[in-house]
C-alpha positions in Angstrom: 1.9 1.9 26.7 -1.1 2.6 24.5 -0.3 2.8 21.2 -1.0 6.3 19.4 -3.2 4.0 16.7 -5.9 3.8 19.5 -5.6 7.4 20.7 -6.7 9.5 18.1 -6.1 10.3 14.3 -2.9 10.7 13.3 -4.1 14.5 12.4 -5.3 14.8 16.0 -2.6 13.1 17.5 0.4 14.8 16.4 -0.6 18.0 17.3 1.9 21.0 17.7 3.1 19.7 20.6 3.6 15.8 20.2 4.9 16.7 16.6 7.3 19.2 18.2 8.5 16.8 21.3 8.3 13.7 18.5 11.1 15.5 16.5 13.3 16.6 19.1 13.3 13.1 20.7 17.0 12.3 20.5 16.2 8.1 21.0 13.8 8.6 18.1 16.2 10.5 15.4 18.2 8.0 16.4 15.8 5.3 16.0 14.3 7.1 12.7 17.6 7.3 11.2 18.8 3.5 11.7 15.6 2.6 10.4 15.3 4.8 7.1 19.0 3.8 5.9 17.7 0.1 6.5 14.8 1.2 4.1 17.1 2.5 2.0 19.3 -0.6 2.4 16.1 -2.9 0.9 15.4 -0.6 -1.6 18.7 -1.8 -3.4 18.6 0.9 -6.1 21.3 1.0 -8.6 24.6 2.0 -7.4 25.5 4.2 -10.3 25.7 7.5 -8.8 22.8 9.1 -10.7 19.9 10.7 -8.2 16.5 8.7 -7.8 13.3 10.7 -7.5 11.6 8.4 -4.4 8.4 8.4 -2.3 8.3 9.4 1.5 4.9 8.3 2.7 4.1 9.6 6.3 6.8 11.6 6.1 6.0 13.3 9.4 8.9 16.0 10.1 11.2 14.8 7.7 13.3 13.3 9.6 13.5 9.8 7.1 13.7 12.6 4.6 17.3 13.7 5.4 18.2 10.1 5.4 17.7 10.3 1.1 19.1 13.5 1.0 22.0 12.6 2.6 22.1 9.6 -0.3 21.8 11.9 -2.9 18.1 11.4 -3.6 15.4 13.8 -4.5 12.4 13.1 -2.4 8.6 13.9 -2.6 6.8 13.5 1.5 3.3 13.4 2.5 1.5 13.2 5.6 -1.8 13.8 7.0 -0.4 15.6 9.9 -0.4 19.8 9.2 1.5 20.4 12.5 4.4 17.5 11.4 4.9 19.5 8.2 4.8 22.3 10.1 7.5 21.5 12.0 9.5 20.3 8.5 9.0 23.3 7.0 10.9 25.0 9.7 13.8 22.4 9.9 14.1 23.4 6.1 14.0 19.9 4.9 15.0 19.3 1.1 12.3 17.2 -0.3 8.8 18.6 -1.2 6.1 18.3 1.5 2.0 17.4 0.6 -0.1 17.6 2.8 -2.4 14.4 1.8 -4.7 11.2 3.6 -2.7 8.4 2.1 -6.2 6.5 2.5 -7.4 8.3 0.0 -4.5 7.3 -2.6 -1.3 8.7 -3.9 -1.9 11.6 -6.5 0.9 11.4 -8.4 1.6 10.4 -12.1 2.3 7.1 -13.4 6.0 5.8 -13.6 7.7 8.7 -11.9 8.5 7.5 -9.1 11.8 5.5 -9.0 11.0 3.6 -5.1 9.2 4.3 -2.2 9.9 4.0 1.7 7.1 4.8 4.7 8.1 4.3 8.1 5.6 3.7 10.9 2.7 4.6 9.0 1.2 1.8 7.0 -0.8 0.5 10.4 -2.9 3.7 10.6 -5.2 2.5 7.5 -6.0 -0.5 9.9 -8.4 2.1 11.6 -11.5 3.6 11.1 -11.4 6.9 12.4 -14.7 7.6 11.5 -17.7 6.2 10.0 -16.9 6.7 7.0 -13.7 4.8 7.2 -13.5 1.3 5.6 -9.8 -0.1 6.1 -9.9 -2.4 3.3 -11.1 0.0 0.9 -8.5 2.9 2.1 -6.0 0.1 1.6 -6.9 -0.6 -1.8 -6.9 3.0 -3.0 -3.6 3.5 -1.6 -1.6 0.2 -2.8 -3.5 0.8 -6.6 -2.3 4.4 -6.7 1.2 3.6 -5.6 1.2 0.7 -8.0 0.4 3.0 -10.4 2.5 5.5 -9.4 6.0 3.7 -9.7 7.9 3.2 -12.5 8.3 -0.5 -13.8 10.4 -2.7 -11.2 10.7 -0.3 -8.8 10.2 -1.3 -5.1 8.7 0.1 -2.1 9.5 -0.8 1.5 7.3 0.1 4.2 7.9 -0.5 7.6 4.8 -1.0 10.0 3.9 -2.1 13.5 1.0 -4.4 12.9 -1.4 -4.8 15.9 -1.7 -8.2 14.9 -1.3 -10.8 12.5 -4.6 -10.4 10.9 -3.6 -6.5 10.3 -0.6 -8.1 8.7 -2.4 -10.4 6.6 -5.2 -7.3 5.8 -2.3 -4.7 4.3 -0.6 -7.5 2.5 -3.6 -9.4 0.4 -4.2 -5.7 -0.7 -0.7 -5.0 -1.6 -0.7 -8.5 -3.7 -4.1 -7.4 -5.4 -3.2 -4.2 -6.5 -0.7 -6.4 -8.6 2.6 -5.7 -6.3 4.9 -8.9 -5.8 6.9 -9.0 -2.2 6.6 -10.2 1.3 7.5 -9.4 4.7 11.7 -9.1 5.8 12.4 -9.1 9.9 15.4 -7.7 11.3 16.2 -9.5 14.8 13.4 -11.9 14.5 14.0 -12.8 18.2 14.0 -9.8 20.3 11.2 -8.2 22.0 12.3 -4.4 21.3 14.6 -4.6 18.3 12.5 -6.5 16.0 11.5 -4.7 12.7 9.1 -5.9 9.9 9.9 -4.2 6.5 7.3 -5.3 3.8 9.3 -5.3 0.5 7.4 -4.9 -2.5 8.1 -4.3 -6.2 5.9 -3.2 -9.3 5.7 -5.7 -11.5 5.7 -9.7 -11.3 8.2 -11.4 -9.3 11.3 -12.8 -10.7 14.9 -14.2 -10.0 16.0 -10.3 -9.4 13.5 -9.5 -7.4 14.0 -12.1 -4.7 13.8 -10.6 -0.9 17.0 -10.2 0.8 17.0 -11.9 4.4 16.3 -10.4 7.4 19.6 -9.3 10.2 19.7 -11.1 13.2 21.2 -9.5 16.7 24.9 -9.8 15.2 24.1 -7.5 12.5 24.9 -9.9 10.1 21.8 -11.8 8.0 19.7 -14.6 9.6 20.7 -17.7 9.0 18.2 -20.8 6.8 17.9 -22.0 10.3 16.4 -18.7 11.8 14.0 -18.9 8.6 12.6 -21.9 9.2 10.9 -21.6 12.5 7.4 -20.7 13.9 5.5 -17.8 10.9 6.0 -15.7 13.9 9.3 -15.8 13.7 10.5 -15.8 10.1 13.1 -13.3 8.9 11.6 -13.6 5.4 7.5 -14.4 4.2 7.3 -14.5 0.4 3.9 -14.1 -0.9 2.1 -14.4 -4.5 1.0 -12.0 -6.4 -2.8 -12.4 -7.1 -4.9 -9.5 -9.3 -8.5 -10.4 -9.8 -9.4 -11.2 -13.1 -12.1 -8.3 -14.5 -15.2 -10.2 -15.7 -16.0 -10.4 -18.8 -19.7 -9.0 -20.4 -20.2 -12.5 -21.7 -19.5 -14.4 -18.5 -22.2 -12.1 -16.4 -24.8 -12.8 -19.0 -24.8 -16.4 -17.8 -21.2 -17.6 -20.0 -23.0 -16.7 -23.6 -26.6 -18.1 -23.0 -27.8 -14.8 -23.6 -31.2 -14.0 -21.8 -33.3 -15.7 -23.6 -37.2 -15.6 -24.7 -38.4 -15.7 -21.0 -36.7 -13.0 -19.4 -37.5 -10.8 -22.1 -41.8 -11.6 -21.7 -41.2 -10.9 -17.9 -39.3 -7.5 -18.4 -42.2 -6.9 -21.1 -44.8 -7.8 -18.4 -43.0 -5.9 -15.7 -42.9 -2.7 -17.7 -47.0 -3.1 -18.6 -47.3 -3.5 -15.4 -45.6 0.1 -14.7 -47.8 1.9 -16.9 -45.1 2.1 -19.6 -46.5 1.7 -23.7 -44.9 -2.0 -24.8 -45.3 -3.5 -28.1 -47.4 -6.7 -28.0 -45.8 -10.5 -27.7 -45.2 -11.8 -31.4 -43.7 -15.0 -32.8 -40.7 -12.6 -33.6 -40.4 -11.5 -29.7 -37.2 -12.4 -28.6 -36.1 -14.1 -31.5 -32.1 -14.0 -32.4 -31.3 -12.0 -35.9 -29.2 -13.8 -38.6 -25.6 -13.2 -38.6 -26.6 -11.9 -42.2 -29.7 -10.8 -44.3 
């Protein structure tokens, strides 16, 4: 079966009639539901009974949606999809609904949102839809605007269905650049069908709490060290390091203090003369560095 990636944008393919069929699917509630309280699951918010203001990205027709409201969560959905809100609106979801390209970042505030959970959506900023589509740059505006979006140690958990590993690789060096720490949990690492890749990330450096739960094998029960150390393919559990670019300093693009010296200044001189531009004459004084004081 082709997969809807290749088909069309997700705004042309879930039209009013795949969004409609999509939601009254009962193998895919199903499926939608096991997999959002799994999200949920990796989340690990703090069981103290108080309600968490979280992220729904590619919300679609809410059906991951009633997953947090049945948790007692407040919820805040996007999608790029107007028919799949459509259809939310008229199931009279609880959370609030945007329509927004998650390509072009998350316009929220900083620090209000408490975690974040997407299910099958991520892969769709592998594409270019158009030409003036660039994956990796859709990829960094989204991961930098839900870094900043997030409060302090807050985690998101999106679940994908990478084309590939280089896909998978692609969305996680942008996730670790935007300054998010994580990696990549697989339930059932050995089926065909079953198997689910959850990439776990939180806000903020990586530390001892912070460490990735393991990935459920066919038992239901968490994969054993054995299970996690097989072939990359197969690991229940892929930690990765965080890694933000340092910003470049003025100093270090002006050749790491040299300055520019007496020569480059004569040839900007001679290039503006040459332009037709008034320039004072070359003197013994031209280029010459001023005192620290008089």
């Amino acid at each position: 079966m082709t997969r809807p990636e290749l088909q069309a944008p997700p705004e042309i393919f879930y039209n009013d009639t795949e969004a409609r069929k999509y939601t009254t699917s009962s193998r895919i509630i199903e499926i939608q539901a096991k997999i959002s309280e799994r999200a949920l699951e990796l989340l690990n918010l703090p069981n103290d009974g108080v309600p968490r203001l979280l992220l729904d990205i590619g919300c679609g027709s809410g059906l991951s949606g009633e997953t947090l409201s049945e948790n007692g969560h407040h919820w805040i959905g996007f999608d790029i999809s107007q028919s799949m809100l459509d259809v939310a609106l008229d199931r009279e979801v609880e959370g609030d609904l945007l329509l927004s390209d998650m390509g072009q970042g998350v316009g929220l505030r900083p620090s209000v949102i408490d975690g974040a959970i997407s299910i099958s959506a991520i892969q769709w900023l592998c594409y270019a839809d158009n030409s003036s589509h660039e994956p990796v740059a859709r990829l960094k505006a989204f991961f930098g605007s839900l870094y900043r979006c997030l409060t302090r140690g807050a985690r998101a958990v999106l679940q994908l269905y990478s084309e590939n590993m280089n896909q998978s690789e692609m969305i996680m060096k942008a996730a670790m650049r935007a300054g998010f720490a994580g990696g990549v949990v697989v339930d059932f690492p050995h089926s065909t069908k079953a198997r689910k890749a959850y990439l776990v990330l939180t806000c903020g450096p990586a530390s001892m709490q912070t460490s990735l739960p393991k990935g459920k094998a066919e038992d239901g029960e968490s994969c054993s060290d054995d299970d996690e150390s097989d072939d990359d393919d197969e690991q229940t559990v892929g930690i990765y390091d965080r890694h933000r670019p340092a910003k470049r300093s003025k100093i270090a693009k002006m050749g790491k203090g040299k300055g520019k010296g007496k020569a480059w200044v004569l040839k900007k001189k001679n290039q503006m003369r040459n332009k037709g531009y008034s320039v004072p004459p070359d003197t013994k004084y031209t280029a010459r560095k001023r005192k620290d004081r008089f």
